[in-house]
Backbone bond lengths (Angstrom), bond angles and torsions (degrees), N, CA, C in turn:
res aa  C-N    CA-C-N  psi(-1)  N-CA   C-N-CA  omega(-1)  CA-C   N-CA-C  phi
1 X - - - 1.438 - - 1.518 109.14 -
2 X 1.469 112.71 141.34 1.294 89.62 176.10 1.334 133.21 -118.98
3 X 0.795 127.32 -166.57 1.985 113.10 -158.17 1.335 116.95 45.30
4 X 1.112 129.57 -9.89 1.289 132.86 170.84 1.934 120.66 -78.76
5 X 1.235 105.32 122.96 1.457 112.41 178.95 1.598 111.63 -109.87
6 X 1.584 104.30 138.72 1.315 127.00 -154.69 1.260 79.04 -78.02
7 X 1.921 119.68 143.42 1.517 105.00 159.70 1.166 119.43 -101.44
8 X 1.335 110.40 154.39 1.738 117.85 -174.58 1.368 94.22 -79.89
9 X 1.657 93.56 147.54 1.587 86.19 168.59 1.178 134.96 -109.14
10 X 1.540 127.25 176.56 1.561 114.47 -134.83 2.126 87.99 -91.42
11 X 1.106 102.04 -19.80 1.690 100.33 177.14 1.191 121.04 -152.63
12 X 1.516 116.13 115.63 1.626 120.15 164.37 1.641 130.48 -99.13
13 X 1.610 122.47 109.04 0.892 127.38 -166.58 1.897 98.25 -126.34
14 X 1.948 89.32 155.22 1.654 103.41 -163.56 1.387 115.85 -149.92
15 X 1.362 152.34 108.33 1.257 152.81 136.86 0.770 135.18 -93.14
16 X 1.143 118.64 141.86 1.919 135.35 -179.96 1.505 107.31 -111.24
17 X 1.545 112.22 112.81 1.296 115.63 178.48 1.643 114.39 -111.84
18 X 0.988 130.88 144.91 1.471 147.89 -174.52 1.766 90.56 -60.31
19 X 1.638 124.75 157.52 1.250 118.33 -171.28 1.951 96.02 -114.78
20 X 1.429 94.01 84.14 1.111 130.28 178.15 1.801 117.64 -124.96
21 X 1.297 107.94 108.74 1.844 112.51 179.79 1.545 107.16 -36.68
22 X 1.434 96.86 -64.81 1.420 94.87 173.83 1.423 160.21 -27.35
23 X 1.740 85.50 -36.16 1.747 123.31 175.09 1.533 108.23 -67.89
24 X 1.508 115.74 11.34 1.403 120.66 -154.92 2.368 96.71 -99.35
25 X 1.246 84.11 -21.66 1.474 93.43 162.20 1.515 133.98 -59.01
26 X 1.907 108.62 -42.57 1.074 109.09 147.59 1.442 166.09 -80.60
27 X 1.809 93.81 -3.88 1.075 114.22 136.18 1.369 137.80 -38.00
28 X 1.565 106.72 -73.94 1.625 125.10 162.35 1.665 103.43 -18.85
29 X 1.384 87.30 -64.45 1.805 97.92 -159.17 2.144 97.73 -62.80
30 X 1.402 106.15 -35.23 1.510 86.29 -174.51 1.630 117.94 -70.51
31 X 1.482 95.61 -23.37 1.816 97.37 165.93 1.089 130.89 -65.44
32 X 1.015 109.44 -12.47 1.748 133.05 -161.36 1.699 88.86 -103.62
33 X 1.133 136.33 -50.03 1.095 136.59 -166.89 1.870 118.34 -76.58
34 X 1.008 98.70 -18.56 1.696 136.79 156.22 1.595 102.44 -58.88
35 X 1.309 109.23 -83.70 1.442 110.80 -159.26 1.774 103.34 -68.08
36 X 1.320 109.82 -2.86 1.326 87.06 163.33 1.424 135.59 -84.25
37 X 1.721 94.30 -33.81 1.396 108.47 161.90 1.728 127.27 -63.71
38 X 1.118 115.13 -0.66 1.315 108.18 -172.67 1.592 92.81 -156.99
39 X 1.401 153.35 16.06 1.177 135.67 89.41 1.936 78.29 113.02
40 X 1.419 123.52 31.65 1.162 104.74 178.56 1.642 150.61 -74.69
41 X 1.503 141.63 147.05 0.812 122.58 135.27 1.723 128.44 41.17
42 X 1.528 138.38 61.81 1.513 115.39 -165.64 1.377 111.86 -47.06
43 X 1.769 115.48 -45.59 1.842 112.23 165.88 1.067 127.04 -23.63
44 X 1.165 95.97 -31.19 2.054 111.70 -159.47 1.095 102.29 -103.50
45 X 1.256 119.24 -37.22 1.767 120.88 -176.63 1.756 106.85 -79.27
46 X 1.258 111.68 -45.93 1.673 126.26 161.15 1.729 106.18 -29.95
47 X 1.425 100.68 -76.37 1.607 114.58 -179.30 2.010 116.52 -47.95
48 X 1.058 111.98 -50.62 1.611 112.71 163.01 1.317 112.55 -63.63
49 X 1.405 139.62 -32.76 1.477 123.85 -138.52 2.207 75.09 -92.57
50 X 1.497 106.41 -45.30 1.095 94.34 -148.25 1.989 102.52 -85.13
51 X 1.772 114.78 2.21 1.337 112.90 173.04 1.380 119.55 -90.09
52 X 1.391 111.48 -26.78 1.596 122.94 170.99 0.916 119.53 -52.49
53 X 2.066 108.71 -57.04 1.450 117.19 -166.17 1.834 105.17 -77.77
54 X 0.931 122.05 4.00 1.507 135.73 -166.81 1.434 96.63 -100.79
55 X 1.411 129.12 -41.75 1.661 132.37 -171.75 0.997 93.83 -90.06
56 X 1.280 129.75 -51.25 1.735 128.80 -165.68 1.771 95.46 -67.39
57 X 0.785 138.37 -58.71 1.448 133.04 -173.25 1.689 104.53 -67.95
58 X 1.369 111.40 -26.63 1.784 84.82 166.79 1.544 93.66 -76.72
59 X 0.798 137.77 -63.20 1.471 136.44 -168.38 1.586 114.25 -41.78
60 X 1.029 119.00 -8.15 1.479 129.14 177.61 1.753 99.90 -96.74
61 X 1.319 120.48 -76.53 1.283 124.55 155.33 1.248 145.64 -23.19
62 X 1.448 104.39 -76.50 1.127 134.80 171.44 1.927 122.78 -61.70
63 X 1.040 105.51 -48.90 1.013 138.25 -157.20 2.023 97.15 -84.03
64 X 1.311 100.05 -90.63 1.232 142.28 -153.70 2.065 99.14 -90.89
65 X 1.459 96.80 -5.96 1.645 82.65 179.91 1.093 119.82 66.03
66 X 1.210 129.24 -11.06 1.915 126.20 -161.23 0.959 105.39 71.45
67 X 1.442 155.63 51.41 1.341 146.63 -143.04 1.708 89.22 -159.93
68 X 2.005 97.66 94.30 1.311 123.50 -163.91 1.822 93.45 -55.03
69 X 1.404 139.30 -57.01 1.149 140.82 166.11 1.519 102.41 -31.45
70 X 0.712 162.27 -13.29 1.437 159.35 160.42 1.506 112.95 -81.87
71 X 1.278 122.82 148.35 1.338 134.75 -175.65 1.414 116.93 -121.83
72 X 1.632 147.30 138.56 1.152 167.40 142.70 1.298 119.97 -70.62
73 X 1.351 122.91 89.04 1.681 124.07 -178.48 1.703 100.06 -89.16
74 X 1.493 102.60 151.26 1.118 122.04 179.99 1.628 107.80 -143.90
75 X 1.120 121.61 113.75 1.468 138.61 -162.52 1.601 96.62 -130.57
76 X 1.858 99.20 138.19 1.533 99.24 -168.25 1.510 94.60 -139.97
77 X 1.293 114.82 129.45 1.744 103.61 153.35 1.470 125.75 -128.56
78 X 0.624 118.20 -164.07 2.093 97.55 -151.73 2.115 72.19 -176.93
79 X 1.664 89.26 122.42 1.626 129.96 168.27 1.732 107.39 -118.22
80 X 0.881 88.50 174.24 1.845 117.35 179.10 1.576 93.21 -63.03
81 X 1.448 128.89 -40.95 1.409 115.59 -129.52 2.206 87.18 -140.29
82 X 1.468 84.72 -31.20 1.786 90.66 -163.45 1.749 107.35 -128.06
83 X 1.331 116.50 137.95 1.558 109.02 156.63 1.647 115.16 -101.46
84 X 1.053 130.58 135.23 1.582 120.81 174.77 1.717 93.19 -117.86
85 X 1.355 87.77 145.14 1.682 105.06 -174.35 1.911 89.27 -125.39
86 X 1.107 110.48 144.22 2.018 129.26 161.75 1.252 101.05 -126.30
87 X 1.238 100.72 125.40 1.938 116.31 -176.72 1.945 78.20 -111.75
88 X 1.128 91.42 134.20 1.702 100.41 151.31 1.912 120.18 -163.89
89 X 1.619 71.50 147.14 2.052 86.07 -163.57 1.446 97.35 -82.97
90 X 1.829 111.41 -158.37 1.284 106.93 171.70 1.671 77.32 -131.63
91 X 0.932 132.84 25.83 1.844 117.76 -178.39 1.870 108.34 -101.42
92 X 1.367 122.45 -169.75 1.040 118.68 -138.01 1.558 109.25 -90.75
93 X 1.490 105.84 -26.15 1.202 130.68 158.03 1.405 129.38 108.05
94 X 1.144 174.13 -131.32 1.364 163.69 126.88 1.404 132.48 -149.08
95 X 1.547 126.49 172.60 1.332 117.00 -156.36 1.621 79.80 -106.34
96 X 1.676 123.69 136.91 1.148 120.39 159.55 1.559 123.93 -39.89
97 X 1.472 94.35 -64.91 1.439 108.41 179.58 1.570 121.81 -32.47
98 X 1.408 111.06 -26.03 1.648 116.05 -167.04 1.364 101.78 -79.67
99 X 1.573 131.17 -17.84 1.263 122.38 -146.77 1.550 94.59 -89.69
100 X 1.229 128.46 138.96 1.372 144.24 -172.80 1.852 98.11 -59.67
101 X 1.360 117.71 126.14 1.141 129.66 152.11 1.837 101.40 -34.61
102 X 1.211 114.10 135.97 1.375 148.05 171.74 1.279 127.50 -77.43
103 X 2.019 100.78 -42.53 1.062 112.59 -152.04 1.985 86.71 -103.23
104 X 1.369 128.96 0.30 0.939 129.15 -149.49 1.388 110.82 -91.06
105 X 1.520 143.24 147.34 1.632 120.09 -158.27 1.229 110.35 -77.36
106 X 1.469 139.01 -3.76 1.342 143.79 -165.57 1.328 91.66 -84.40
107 X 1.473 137.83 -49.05 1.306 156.69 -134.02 1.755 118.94 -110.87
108 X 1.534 110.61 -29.53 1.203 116.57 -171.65 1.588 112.67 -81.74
109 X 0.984 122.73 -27.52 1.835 110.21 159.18 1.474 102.01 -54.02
110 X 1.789 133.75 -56.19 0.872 119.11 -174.13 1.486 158.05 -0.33
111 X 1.421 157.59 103.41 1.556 135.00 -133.36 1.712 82.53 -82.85
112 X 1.016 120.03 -64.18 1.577 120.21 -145.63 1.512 121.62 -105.42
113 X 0.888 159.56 152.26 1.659 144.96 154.59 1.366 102.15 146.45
114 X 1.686 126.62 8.74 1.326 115.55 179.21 1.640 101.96 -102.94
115 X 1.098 128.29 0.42 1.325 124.32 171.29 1.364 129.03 -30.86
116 X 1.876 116.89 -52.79 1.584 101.11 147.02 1.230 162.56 -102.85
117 X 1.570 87.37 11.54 1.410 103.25 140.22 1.238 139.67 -47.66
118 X 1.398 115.90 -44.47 1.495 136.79 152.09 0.990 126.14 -28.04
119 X 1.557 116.63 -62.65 1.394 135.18 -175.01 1.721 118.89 -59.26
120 X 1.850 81.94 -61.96 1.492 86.74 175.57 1.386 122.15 -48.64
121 X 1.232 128.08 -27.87 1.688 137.13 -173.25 1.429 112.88 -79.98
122 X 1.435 99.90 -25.40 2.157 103.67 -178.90 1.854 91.65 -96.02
123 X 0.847 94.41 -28.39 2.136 74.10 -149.68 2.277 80.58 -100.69
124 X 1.741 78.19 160.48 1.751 81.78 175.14 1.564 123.86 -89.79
125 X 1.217 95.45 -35.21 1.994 101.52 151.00 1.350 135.08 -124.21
126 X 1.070 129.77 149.23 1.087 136.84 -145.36 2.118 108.10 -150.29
127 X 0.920 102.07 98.43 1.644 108.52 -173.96 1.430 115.71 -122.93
128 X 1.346 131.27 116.62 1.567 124.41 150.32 1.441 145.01 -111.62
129 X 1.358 128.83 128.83 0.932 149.88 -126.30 1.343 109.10 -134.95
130 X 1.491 110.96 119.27 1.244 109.14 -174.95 1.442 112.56 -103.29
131 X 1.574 136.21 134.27 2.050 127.03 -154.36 1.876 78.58 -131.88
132 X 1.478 88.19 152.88 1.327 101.72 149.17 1.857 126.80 -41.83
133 X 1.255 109.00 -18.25 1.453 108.82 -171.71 1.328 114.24 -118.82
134 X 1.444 104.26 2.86 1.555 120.94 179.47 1.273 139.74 111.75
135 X 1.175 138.96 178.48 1.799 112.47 -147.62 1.991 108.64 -78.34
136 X 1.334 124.93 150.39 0.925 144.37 165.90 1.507 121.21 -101.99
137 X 1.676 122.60 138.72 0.951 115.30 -159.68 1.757 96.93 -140.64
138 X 1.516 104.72 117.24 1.900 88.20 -176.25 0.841 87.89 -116.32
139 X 1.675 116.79 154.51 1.259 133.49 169.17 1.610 109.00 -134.64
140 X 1.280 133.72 159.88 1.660 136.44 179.21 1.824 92.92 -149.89
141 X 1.093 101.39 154.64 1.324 120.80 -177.12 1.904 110.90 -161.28
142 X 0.820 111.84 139.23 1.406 114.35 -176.06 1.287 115.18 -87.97
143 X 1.446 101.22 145.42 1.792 106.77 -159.09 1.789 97.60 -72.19
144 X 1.225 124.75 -49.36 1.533 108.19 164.42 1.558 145.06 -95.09
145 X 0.852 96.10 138.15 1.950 119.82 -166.36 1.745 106.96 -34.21
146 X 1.335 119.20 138.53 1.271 100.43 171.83 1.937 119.93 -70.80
């Protein structure tokens, strides 16, 4: 576009956690450390705390095996208007499409498998990405509540 300038954003924050359940505390705390700086929305803060910790724990699991030698990055950037978060594992990674409908009658007693279903419904985008180093996960959500 032209004449148009990309905006920087007003905060970039990042952790790498060991692929440990537990490590799911510091997560909490890096969201938390977010909403202080930018004072959000509880809707909005509600909707991240519970889509992050939902990707990061497949990515711990799922992802990463539980396999403490393995790492969980969490990369955040925070705009005027948008936050974008990148979850990325170190495991092999997967095709969305493969994951069994949730909502489907074979599936709905089921304990587990609605996780991105979840996601997709809190955050406003939702992308996955498969890297040489293992799957990537972006998400953006808008800094105010509908």
């Amino acid at each position: 576009m032209r004449g148009h300038k990309l905006s920087e954003p007003l905060l970039n924050k990042s952790v790498s956690i060991p692929s440990n359940r537990s490590n799911i505390k510091l997560v909490e705390a890096f969201i938390l450390d977010i909403n202080d700086a930018l004072q959000l929305d509880e809707s909005v803060l509600d909707r991240i705390m519970i889509s992050i910790t939902e990707v990061v724990n497949n990515g711990i699991i799922h992802g990463n095996q539980s396999n403490p030698e393995k790492h969980v990055y969490i990369g955040c950037s925070c705009f005027d208007d948008r936050i974008d978060f990148v979850i990325r594992d170190e495991g092999h990674g997967f095709l969305p499409e493969d994951i069994p409908d949730p909502l489907h009658d074979s599936n709905i007693l089921k304990e587990g498998g609605r996780g991105v279903l979840i996601v997709r419904s809190m955050m406003d985008s939702v992308r996955f990405q498969q890297t040489d180093n293992g799957m990537e996960v972006h998400l953006s959500i808008r800094r105010q509540g509908d």
